[in-house]
Structures are given as structure tokens and as C-alpha cells.
N, C-alpha and C positions, 0 to 999 in steps of 0.2 A: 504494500500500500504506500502511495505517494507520499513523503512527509511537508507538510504546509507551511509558508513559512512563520513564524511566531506571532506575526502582525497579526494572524486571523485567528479569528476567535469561533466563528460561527461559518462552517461551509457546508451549505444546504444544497445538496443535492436530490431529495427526495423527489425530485421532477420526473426521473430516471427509471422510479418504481415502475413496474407493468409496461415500461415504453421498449421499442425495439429497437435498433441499433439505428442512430443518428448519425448527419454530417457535421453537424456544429451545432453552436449553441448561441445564447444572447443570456449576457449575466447584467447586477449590477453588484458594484460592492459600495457599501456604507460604511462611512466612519461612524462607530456607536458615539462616540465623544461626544462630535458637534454634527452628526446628521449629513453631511456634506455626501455626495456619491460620485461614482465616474462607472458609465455606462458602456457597453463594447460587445462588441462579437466574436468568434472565432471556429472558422474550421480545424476539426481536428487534422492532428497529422498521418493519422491511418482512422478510417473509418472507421467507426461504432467506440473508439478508444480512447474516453473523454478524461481520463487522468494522466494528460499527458506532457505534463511540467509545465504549462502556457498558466497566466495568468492575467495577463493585462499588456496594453502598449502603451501604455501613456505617458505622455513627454512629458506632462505636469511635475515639476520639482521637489514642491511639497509633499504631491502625493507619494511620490515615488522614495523621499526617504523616509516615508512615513512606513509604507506600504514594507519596502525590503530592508529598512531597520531591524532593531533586536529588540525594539519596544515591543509589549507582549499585548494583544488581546485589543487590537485598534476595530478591526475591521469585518463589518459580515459579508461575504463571497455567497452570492443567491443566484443559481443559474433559474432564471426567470423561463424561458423556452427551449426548445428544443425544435431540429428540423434539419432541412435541407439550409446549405449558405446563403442561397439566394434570398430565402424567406430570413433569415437569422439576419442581415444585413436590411432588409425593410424592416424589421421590427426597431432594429438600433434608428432607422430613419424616420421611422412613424415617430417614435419614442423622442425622440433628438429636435424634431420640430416641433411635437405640441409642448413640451417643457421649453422649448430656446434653453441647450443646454450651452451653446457657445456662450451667451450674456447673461447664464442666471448665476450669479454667484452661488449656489446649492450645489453648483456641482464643478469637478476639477475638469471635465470635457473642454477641449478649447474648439472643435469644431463642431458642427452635425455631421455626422460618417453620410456616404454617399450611399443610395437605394441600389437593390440588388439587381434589379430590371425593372422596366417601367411597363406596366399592364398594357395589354391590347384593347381591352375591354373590360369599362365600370360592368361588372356583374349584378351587382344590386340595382344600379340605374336601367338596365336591361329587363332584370325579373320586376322591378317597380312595372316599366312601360307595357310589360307582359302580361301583368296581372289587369291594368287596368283594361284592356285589350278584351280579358277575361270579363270582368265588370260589365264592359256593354257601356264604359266611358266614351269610345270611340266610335259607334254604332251610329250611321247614318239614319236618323228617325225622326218622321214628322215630331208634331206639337204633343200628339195621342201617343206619343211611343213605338210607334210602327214604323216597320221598315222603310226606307224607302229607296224600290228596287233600279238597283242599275240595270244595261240592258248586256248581252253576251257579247254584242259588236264592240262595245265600249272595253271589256275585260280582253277582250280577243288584241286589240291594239296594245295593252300595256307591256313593258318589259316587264318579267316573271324572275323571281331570283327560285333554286331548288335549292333547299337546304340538306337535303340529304345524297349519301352518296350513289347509296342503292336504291332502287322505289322499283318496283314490279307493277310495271301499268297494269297487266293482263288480266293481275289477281284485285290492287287497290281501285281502280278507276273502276272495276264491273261489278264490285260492290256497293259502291257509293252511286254508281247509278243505278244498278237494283233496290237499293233502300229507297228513294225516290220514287220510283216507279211503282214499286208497293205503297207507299205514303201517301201514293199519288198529289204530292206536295214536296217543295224544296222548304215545309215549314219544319223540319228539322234540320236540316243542313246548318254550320253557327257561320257568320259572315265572311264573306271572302277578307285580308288583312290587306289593307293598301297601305304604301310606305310614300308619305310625301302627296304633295299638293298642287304645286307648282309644276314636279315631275313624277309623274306615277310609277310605282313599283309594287308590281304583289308580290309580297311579301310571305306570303301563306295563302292556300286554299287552291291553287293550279288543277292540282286533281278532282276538285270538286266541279272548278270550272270546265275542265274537259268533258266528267263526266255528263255533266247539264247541255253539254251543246246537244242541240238538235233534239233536245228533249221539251216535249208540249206544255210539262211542268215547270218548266222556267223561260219559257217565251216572255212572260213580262219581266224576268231580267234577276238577278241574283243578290243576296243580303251582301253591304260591304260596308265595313270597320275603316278609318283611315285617321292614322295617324300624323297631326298637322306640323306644318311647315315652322309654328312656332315652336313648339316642342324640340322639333329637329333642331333648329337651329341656335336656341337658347341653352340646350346641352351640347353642342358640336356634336352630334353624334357621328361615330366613324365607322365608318366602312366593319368594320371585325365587329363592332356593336349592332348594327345592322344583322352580320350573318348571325351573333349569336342567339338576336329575336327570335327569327328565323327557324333557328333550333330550337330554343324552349317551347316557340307555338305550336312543335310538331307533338310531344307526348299530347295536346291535346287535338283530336280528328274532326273532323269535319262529321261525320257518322260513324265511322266504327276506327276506334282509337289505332294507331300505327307509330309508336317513340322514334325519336333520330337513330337511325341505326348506328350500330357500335362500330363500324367500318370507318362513317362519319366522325364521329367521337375519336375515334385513334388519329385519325388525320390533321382534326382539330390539337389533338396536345401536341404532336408530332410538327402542325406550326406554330406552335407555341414555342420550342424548341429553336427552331430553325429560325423565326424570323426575328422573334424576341429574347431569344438566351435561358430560355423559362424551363427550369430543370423540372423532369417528370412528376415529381414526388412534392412539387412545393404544396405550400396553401392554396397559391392561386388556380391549380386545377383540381386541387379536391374540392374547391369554390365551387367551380365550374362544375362538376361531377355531381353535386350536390343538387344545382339548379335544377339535372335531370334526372332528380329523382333516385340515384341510383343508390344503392343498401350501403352501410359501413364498410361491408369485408368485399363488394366491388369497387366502390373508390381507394380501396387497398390496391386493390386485385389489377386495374384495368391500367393508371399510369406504368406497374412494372412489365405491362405487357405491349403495352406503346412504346415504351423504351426500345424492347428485342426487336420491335419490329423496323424502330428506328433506325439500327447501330446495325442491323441486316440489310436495311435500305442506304445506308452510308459507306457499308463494303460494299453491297452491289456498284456502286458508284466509282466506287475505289478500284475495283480490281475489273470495273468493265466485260472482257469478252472471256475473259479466264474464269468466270464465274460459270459453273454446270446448274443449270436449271432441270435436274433432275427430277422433278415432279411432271414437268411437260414432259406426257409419253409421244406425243406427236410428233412435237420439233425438235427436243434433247439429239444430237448425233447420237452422243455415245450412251443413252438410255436405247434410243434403235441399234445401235452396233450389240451391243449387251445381250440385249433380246436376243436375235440374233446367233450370236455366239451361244448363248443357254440352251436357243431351239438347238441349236447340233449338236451340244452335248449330250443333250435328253437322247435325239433319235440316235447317234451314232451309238450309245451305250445302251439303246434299245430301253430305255428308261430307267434302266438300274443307278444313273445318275438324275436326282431331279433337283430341278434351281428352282432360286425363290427370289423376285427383286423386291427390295420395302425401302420405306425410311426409318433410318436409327433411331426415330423419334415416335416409330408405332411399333414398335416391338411384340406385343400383343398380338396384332393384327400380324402381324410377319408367323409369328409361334404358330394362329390358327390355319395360316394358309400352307405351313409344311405342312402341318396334323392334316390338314382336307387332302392334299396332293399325295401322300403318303399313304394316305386308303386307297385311293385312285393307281398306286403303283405300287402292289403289294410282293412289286420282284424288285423294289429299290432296295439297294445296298449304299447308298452315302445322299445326302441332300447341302448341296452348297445353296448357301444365305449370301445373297449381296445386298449389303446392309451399306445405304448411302446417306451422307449428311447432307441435310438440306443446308445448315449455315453454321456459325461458331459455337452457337447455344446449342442446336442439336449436339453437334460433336462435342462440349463440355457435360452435356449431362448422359452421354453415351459411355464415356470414360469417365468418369466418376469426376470427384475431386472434393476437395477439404481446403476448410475455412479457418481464419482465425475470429473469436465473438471474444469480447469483451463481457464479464460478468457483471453484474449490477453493482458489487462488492468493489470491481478493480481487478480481480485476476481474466486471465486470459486461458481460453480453453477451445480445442482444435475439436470442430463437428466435421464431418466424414458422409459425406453423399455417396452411395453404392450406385456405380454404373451401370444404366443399362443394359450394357454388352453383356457384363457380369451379369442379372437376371435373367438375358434371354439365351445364355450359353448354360446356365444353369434347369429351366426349365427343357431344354432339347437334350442335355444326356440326362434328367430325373424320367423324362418319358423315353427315350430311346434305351433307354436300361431296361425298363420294365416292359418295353416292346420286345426288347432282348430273350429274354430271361428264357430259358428252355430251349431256347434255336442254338443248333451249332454255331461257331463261331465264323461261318464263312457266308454264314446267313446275315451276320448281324450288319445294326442298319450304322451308320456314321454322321456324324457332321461336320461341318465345316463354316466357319463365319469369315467371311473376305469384306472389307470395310472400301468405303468409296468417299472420295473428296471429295469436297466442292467446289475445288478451286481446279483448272488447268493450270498446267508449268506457262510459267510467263515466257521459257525459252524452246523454241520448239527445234526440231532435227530436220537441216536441208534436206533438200532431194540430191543426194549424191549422183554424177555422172562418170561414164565412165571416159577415162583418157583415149584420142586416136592416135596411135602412133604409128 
């Protein structure tokens, strides 16, 4: 355990209890004396490993021979949050402007620390605009409260924003025109969403509108919501506050409910990321995540899986045409070459060799499809598995691998992830034993696991010619 240095008296960590392994923190420390504080952040220097001799950077004079003196019992050390850096340095920024900790004498700070990244989108200003949208604040309606209908030509002209990534016309638009049609009224359908006054945008409700064209129930024309020109303009609203309206209006449907899909949603943290520096795990998209609704242990679940697919889309990028798209059975060469090569082993060995092509990342599914083939060739003697990675993360949890975790306490203790390979090499000789068992040995069946990259060599082998002499 770290020993502290005498100055403190009080370091409160209890924040730490029940939390998982963090990037940094945001503390403050008080002088019990006279009350005085100085505020700060810091990343650790290996993740989740918050005992790690850091304490403070402050240039301040006083504090500092106050602070690493030998006077005994000055100071409380309170890690106030926890988080990813980016969030831990907004908090010290939020924290640093509403106090004015440069000019309050209360504290030794001499600046306000700079913010970790700057939002794409007020999220609260968004779910505010949403709700009232919801409300029936922005509902186009006589004096009586009644709609008053636009007509299809008028919708048909505006520019349409989708806010999803996926939509299956085929399935969503010939429901919501079936409901209609049974209704025989568009008095369920809730209003089309217009963005803007001056320049129209639908905002929400496309599908509704499609599904009404040409239909005899909305010939005098469709319910529509429009959100005004002042509004827009009195908040700046920007463009990514736009698209995230957009979003939040989709868990609610038009007739039968359809949420943003999670396609969308990955894309969204993923430019979060990329355009704004906005690390997957902050606040601001469990913010986000929240808007839509989604459960505690998925706003867990869904930024570390935006991540993988990030840091896979980032080596795609990277390594270009050496990258094997292994899953395309169409276009992959050497998934065709593969096949290929399999089929000739099968027939040349007259099947007593059978292949299996998977991904290292369905292991399962691989196991089921020897067991099925292996009844189907009950004169196989060996089954080769070509077992391919689809990206880095396949191939790290294929191969195992161990971690270091930080204790709540302060010690450090090594967890151990068992490989895939290792389970699925395991389960093919526990059942090719007992498929074994009684048959001679010249009967008995084999296996074999051959592993596949997913990268090509960046260096490939000329076409040699031969010399004339």
C-alpha cells in the first residue's frame, strides 16, 4: 500500500467501492486549517491503477510547501469522481468556472484547466424540444384544437432528413398503411415533424408520408408539428442537434413503434469519436444512451462494442487491400480458393478427410457443423477446422490472454481469459474420444485446427522468368 505523505490527514477514496476499473479521476484537497482547496484531474498511469504516487500539479508555493512539508495532518485528499479523462477534465472545467477558481481566493488554483472536448450536441436542449414535440406544443391546430391538414403535394416537395440507418420499407411503410386502411382514418397516425419555417425539413414521419400517398384517407392532407424559426434560431441549433431530434423522435412511431436502430447508434458514438475526440465510455454518451431509452447494463454494454467496431474500422483503413474479408463467401479470393482446395481434399480422400470453414469467433457453431458432417461421413478418419479471424479482437479472445486489475484495496492481481481455440480443441477430442472408444485404432477419427489471418503479407512474390540464353 502507497504510503501518503504526512501533510494528509484524510484520503477518501470510498468512491472506488462497487466501481470498475477507471481512466482517471477528479479530486479536491482541503486544507482543514483554513478551508482553502486546489482542484485537478488526472489520468492514471496504467489503467484501473489509481495508487499511483500522483498527487497534484500545482505550481502554487504555499500550497506546495504546505502540501510536501513534514507538517503532519494539513490536508483532506477526496477523489470526488471517477471516469474516463475526457469526462474527469470537464468536470475540473464545469467545477473551475462556476467557483472562478483563478480569482476566488478559497482556492490555490491559478487557472481554470481547459475542457476535455466540446459537445456536439446540448442533449437536454434536444430531449426538452422532443418532449414538447411530444406535448402537441408544436401541432399545427385551429382555434378548436384541431388539426389543420396539410396537403401530400406540399410534404412531397420538402427535403426529408432519415435518421436511421437501417429502415425496411417493405415491412415498416405496409404497416402503417395497413393500420390506416383499417382505421379507415389517418386519425391515428401522430403529426408529420417539420424542422424550420422559412426552410422546411421533415424531420420525422417520411414513412408515414409515403405510406399515405395515394391513399383516399389522407387526400385532404396529413397532421404536421413544426418547429419555429425562433426557437431554431434563439438556440443556434446545429446541424448534430438536428440529427439527434431526429433520433429521439424515432422510439416514438407514427403507428406501431420502431426505436433508432443500434446500427445507427454505433455510428453515432463512432462520430463522436472521430469528429469530436469523444472517448466511448465518457458521460456524454451514456447521456446520449440514456435519451434512448436504453437499460443500465446496455449503456454499459453498447459504447464497448462501438469501440471494437471502431478500432476494426480504423485497421481496415490502415492496412487497406491486405485486409481478408473472410466472411464475404462471394468475393473473399482466398475464402473461394479455400473452398476449393477443401472440395479436393474431401473427394480425393473419398471423404475420409472432411473440412470445416468458421470464424474463430463462432466456435460453437464450427463444433456443430463437424458433429453434423461427421454423421454424414461415417468413413471419416481426420476433420480439418479452418478456423479464420475476422479482426484483432477475434484473434485476442481466440488465444486467450491475461490482464492486470487493480484491487479496491491497492494490490494488483492477474485475471486469465481461457481461449477459444482452447475450448473448441477441447470439446473435439472430449467427443472424438468417446466416438472413439471400442473402434480399432485405425478407425479412429482425428482432428486438426489450422488458424487463418486476416491480414495479407504487405510483401508479395514476383512472377519469376526464366533467362534466354
Amino acid at each position: 500500500m502507497l504510503k501518503h505523505p504526512p501533510s494528509i490527514k484524510e484520503y477518501d477514496y470510498s468512491l472506488f467501492a462497487d466501481q470498475p476499473n477507471v481512466e482517471a479521476i477528479f479530486y479536491i484537497i482541503t486544507n482543514l486549517l483554513n478551508g482553502m482547496m486546489y482542484i485537478g484531474s488526472h489520468k492514471f498511469f496504467k489503467y484501473g491503477q489509481w495508487l499511483d504516487g500522483y498527487y497534484h500539479s500545482s505550481q502554487d508555493i504555499e500550497f506546495n510547501n504546505l502540501f510536501w512539508g513534514l507538517k503532519k495532518d494539513i490536508f483532506k485528499y477526496e477523489i470526488v469522481k471517477c471516469g474516463t479523462h475526457q469526462d474527469m477534465k470537464n468536470c475540473e472545467n464545469e467545477y473551475g468556472v462556476l467557483h472562478q477558481i483563478h480569482t476566488n481566493p478559497k482556492y490555490y488554483n491559478k487557472a481554470i484547466p481547459n475542457k476535455g472536448f466540446n459537445i456536439p450536441a446540448r442533449i437536454e436542449l434536444c430531449e426538452m424540444i422532443v418532449n414538447k414535440c411530444r406535448e402537441g406544443v408544436f401541432d399545427v391546430v385551429d382555434e378548436d384544437g384541431n388539426y389543420i391538414l396539410r396537403s401530400i403535394s406540399d410534404f412531397d416537395a420538402m427535403d426529408k432528413h432519415q435518421a436511421r440507418k437501417y429502415v425496411d420499407p417493405n415491412k415498416t411503410i405496409k404497416d402503417i398503411r395497413n393500420h390506416v386502411i383499417d382505421n379507415n382514418s389517418i386519425d391515428k397516425t401522430e403529426p408529420l415533424t417539420i424542422f424550420g419555417e422559412s426552410k422546411e425539413l421533415m424531420l420525422d414521419g417520411n414513412r408515414t408520408f409515403i405510406a399515405c400517398k395515394g391513399l383516399k384517407q389522407a387526400s385532404a392532407g396529413l397532421k404536421q408539428r413544426v418547429i419555429p424559426d425562433w426557437l431554431i434560431e434563439e438556440n443556434n441549433i446545429t446541424e448534430a442537434e438536428k440529427e439527434l431530434m431526429a433520433e429521439l423522435l424515432n422510439p416514438r412511431d407514427e403507428v406501431s413503434k420502431e426505436a433508432t436502430d443500434l446500427a445507427t447508434v454505433y455510428d453515432t458514438l463512432i462520430k463522436h469519436k472521430r469528429l469530436y475526440g469523444i472517448e466511448f465510455k465518457s458521460e456524454y454518451n451514456k447521456k446520449y444512451l440514456k435519451a434512448h431509452h436504453f437499460h443500465t447494463k446496455q449503456i454499459e454494454q453498447i459504447p464497448t462494442n462501438a469501440e471494437k467496431q471502431y478500432e476494426v474500422e480504423e485497421e481496415k483503413n490502415e492496412y487497406g487491400s491486405t485486409y481478408i474479408q473472410w466472411d464475404d463467401k462471394d468475393n473473399c479470393q482466398e475464402r473461394i480458393d479455400l473452398k476449393d482446395e477443401c472440395d479436393k481434399i474431401e473427394k480425393d480422400s473419398k471423404y475420409e478427410i472432411i473440412t470445416i470453414i468458421g470464424s474463430a469467433g463462432s466456435g460453437k457453431n464450427v463444433y456443430v457443423d463437424g458433429m453434423d458432417k461427421l454423421r454424414k461421413y461415417p468413413n471419416c478418419k481426420k476433420i480439418i477446422l479452418y478456423l479464420y479471424m475476422k479482426d484483432k479482437h477475434t484473434k485476442r479472445k481466440w488465444e486467450g490472454y491475461s490482464d492486470l486489475k487493480q484491487t479496491k484495496k491497492g494490490g494488483i492481481k492477474v485475471v486469465t481469459k481461457r481461449g477459444d481455440k482452447e475450448k473448441l480443441n477441447d470439446r473435439f477430442t472430449y467427443t472424438l474420444g468417446r466416438w472413439n472408444m471400442g473402434m480399432e485404432e485405425e478407425f479412429h477419427v482425428t482432428h486438426e485446427i489450422k488458424e487463418l489471418d486476416y491480414l495479407r503479407p504487405k510483401t508479395t512474390e514476383g512472377t519469376k522468368v526464366d533467362e534466354i540464353t
